[in-house]
N, C-alpha and C positions, 0 to 999 in steps of 0.2 A: 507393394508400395512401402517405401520406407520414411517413417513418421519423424519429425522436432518437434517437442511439446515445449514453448518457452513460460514457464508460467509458476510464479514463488512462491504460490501456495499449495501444501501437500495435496490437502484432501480437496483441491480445487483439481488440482491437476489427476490427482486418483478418478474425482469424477469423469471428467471429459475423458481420459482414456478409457474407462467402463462403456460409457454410452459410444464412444468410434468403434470399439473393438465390437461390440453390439450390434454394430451398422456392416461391418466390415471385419471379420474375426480373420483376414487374410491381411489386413494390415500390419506393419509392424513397428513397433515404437521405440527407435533405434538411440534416443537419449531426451531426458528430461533436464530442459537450464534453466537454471532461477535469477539469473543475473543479466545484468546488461555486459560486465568483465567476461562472467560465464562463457554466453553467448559468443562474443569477438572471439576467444581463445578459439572456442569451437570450428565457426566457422573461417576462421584463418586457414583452418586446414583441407578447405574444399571439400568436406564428407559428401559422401553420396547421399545426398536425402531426396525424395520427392514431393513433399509436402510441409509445411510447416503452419502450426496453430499457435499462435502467439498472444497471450495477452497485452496489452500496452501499460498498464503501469505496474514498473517493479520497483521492487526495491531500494535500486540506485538510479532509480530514472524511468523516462517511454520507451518502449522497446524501439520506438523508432529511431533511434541512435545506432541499434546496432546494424540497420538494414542501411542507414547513410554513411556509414563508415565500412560497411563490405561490404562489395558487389553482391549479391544474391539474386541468381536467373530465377530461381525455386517461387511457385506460389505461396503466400500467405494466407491464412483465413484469421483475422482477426479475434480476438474472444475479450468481451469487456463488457460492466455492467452498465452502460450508458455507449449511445452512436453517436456522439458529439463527434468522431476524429473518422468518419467516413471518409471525406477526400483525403488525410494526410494518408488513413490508412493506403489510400488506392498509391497513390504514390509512392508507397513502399514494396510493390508487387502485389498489392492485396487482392485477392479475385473474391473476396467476401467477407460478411461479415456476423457473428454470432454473438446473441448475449446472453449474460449471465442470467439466472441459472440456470445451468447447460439442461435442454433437454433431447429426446433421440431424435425427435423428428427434424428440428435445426439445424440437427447435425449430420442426417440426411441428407436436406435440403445443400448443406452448404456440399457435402462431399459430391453428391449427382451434379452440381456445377462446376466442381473443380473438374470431376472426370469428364464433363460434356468440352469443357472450354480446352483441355488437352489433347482429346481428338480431334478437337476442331486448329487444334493450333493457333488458337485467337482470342484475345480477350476486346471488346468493342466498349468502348469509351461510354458513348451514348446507354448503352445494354447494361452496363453495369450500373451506373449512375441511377439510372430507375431502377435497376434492383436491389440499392442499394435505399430506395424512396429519401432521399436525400431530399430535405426542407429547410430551408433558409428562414430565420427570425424575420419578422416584420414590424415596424416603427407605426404599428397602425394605432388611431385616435379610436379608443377602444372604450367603454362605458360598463361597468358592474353594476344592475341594481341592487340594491341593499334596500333594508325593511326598517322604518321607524313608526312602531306602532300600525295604522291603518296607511301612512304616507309611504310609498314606493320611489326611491331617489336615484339616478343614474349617477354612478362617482365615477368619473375618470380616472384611468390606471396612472396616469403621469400622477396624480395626486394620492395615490397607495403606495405606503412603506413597505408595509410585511401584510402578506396572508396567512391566516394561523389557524389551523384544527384543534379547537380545542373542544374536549368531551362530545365530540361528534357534530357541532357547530363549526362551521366557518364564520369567521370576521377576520374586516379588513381596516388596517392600522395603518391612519391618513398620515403623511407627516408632521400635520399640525397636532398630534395628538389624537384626534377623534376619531373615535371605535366604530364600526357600521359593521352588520350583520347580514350576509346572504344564503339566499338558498343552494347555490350552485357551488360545487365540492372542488376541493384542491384537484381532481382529475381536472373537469369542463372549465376552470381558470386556466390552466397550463396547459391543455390543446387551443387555448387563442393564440399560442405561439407568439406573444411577446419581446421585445427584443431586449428589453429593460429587466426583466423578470427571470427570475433561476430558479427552479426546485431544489430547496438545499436539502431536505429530505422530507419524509413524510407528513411533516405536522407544518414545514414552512415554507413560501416563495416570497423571496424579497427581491423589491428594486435595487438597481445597484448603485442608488446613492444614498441606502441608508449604512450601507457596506464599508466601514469606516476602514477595520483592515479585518488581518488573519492571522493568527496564532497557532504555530503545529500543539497538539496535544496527544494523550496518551492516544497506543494502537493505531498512529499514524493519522488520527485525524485531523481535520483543520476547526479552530476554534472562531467562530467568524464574532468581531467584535463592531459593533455599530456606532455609527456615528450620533445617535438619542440613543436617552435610556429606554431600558428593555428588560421586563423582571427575568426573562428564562433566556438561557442562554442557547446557542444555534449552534449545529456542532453539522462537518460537511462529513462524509466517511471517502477511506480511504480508497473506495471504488471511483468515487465520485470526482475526486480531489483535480484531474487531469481537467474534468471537462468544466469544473468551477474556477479553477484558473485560467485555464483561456478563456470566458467567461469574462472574467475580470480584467483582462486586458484586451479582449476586441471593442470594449463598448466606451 
């Protein structure tokens, strides 16, 4: 099988070729592009390839520019540190999906599909879609207890600015100002699957109306500036950066 590794970072793309060729040391990895210009040059020239593992954000863009702008019959396996762009991916030829950090077994998982769905000559809409566990945000009237001394209070999420880990503590930061404290961690908030709410990284999830704008900053990432003051500043990373922008513009 002859491999495209589309992906701009070295020692990102060093790994992933370790762990496939680990899986598969009959594979072979016929070029590495790190661009989106890259890419088009490339394939303008119809190489023979059988496979291609592609990250989605480069450099100069989503890699999904390059698959709309040339035909490619070739399977994709997506590689990215967030599944926000599961349908877009599929709609690029994508028969899967992998995240970051690559490890062997996912990427087992992903190759025994590629080779299952090429003997079969079929990729099924429905098949894919759940195996891709694709979950749609929800607008649900959602409730946090928080803790005020012995009194236990249910706060509605429309009425939560920012949730913040701070020193091992969660609190949630009302837009009126007022602080509440809960037991339940930045994980069990952000599996309510919110539609208003984004993990912007470890320590924060904000609504996105306290999301005043964004600012690029150093090592490509986004500086998120809010609409109230806020002593610490929110920074999105550049893995992240695709799925907080459309984020920001489906809601």
């Amino acid at each position: 099988m002859k491999i495209v590794v589309i992906e701009d970072e070295k020692i990102t793309a060093d790994d992933l070729i370790e762990n496939l060729l680990a899986v598969k040391p009959n594979y072979t990895i016929v070029k590495i592009l790190k661009s989106i210009s890259e890419a088009l040059a490339f394939f303008q020239q119809q190489p023979e390839v059988d496979l291609i593992f592609s990250d989605i954000q480069l450099g100069d863009g989503l890699s999904f520019d390059i698959f709309k702008k040339v035909k490619i019959k070739v399977p994709i396996i997506f590689c990215t540190a967030y599944n926000e762009y599961a349908l877009e991916a599929f709609k690029a030829n994508g028969i899967d999906y992998i995240l970051k950090p690559f490890n062997i077994a996912e990427i087992k998982k992903a190759i025994e599909k590629f080779e299952l769905l090429t003997n079969k000559n079929e990729v099924s809409i429905n098949k894919l879609l759940e195996y891709l566990s694709i979950k749609q945000p929800t607008a649900n009237n959602v409730s946090i207890l928080v803790y005020q001394k012995d009194v236990i209070i249910p706060i509605n999420t429309y009425d939560i600015a920012i949730v913040q880990l701070n020193n091992g503590i969660v609190k949630l930061v009302a837009f009126n100002g007022t602080t509440y404290f809960t037991t339940q961690s930045l994980e069990e908030i952000e599996k309510l699957n919110l539609l208003f709410f984004f993990r912007a990284n470890r320590q924060f999830i904000l609504h996105r109306k306290i999301v005043k704008d964004v600012v690029q900053h150093f090592n490509r990432k986004l500086l998120v500036r809010l609409a109230v003051p806020f002593d610490e500043q929110i920074f999105i990373s550049k893995e992240k950066t695709p799925a907080f922008l459309a984020w920001l513009t489906s809601i």
